[in-house]
N, C-alpha and C positions, 0 to 999 in steps of 0.2 A: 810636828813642827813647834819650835821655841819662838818667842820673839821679846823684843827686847823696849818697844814702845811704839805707840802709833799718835805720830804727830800729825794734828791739824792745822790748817789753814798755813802749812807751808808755802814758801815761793821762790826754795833753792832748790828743790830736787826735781825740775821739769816746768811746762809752761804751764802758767795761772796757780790760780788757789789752789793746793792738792793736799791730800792724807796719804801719810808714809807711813810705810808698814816696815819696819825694823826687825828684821828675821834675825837667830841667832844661828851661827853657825858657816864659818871659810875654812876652806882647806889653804889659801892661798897665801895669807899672813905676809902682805906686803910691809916691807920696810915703811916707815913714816906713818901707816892708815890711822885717820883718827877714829877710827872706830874698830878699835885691837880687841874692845871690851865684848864684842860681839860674834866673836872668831868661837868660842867655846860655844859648840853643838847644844851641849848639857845644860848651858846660861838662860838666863832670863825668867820667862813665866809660858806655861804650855798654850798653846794658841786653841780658844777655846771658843765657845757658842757667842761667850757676852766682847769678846774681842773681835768677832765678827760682827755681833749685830753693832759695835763703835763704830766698824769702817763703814758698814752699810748707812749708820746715821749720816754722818758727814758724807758720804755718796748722794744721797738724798734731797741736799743742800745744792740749791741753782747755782750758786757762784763758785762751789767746786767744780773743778777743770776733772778732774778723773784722780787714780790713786798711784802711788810710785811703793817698786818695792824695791829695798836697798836693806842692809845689815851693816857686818854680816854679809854671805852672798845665798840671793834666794835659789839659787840655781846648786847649793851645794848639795848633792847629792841625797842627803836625809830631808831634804827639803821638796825637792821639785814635784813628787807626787801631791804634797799639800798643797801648794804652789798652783800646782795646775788645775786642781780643781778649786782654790779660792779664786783662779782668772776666768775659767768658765760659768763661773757662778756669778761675779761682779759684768761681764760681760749679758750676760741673760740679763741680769735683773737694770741693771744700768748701760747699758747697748750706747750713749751718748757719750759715754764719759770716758779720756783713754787711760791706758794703762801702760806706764814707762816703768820701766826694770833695770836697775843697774845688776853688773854682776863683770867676776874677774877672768869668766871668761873669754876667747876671742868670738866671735860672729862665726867663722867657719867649725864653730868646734859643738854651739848650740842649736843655728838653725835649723837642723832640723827634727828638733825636741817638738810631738806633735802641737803642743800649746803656743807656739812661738807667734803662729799667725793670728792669735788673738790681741798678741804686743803689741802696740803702735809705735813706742821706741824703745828702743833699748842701746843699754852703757855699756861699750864690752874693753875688755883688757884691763888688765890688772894695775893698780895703781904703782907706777916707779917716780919715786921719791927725788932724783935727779933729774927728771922733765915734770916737774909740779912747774903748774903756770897758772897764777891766781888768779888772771886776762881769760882764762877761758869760762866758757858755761858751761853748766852743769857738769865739768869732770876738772877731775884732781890735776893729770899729765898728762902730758901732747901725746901720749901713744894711744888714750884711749880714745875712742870714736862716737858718737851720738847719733845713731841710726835709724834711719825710719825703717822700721821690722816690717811691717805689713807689706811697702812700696820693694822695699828691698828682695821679698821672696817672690812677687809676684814679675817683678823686672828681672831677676835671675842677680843681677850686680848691687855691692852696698850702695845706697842712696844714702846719703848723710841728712841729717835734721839742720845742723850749721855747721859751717864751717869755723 
């Protein structure tokens, strides 16, 4: 896995303080995405020991809320194997802290990727540039959804985070 930056003490990409983990690499190349720079697999820098022990620092930290992964989409294919064992690994060692995941997938096309139930939310559908609506949270356009992943598999039907 490539990634392309891991921002601290964010408080757009999900609820409270969090560290975002900027994967490189979409297949999905939505029209308008501000983050086009992140679509190339090959981009960034290789996701390495000292880029894990970053997230773990700011994990570590009481006033972070947990970490978000967005790109880029972390679910792109060359990614989800890394992906899934940097979630079962933040989940062990930080067990308090949640983990939100954007990605341009839909919910019926991921959930049942075995790591899913370690998500607590997740951003699915691809961003479309003619329902961009800057009134919502945490997503670009009214198509995408804000899901509570955990509540969701375990209740059978999507549960939303907000409406």
């Amino acid at each position: 896995m490539r990634y392309h930056n891991i921002t601290k003490d964010d408080m757009l990409n999900g609820d409270g303080l969090r560290v975002v983990l900027w994967v490189a690499g979409c297949n999905h190349m939505c029209q308008g995405c501000q983050n086009a720079f992140t679509w190339d697999a090959e981009g960034g820098l290789p996701f390495d020991d000292a880029a894990k022990e970053e997230i773990f620092a700011e994990l570590k930290q009481s006033y972070v809320s947990g970490i978000t992964f967005s790109g880029g989409d972390p679910l792109f294919p060359q990614n989800r194997a890394d992906v899934e064992k940097l979630i079962y690994e933040i989940k062990e060692k930080f067990p308090q802290k949640t983990i939100w995941l954007y990605t341009g997938y839909d919910w019926k096309d991921v959930k049942d990727l075995p790591f899913m139930n370690q998500v607590d939310v997740l951003v699915d559908g691809m961003y479309i540039e003619a329902l961009r609506d800057t009134k919502l949270f945490w997503r670009g356009s009214s198509n995408q959804r804000v899901i509570e992943a955990k509540r969701s598999l375990t209740e059978g039907g999507i549960i939303l985070h907000c409406d």
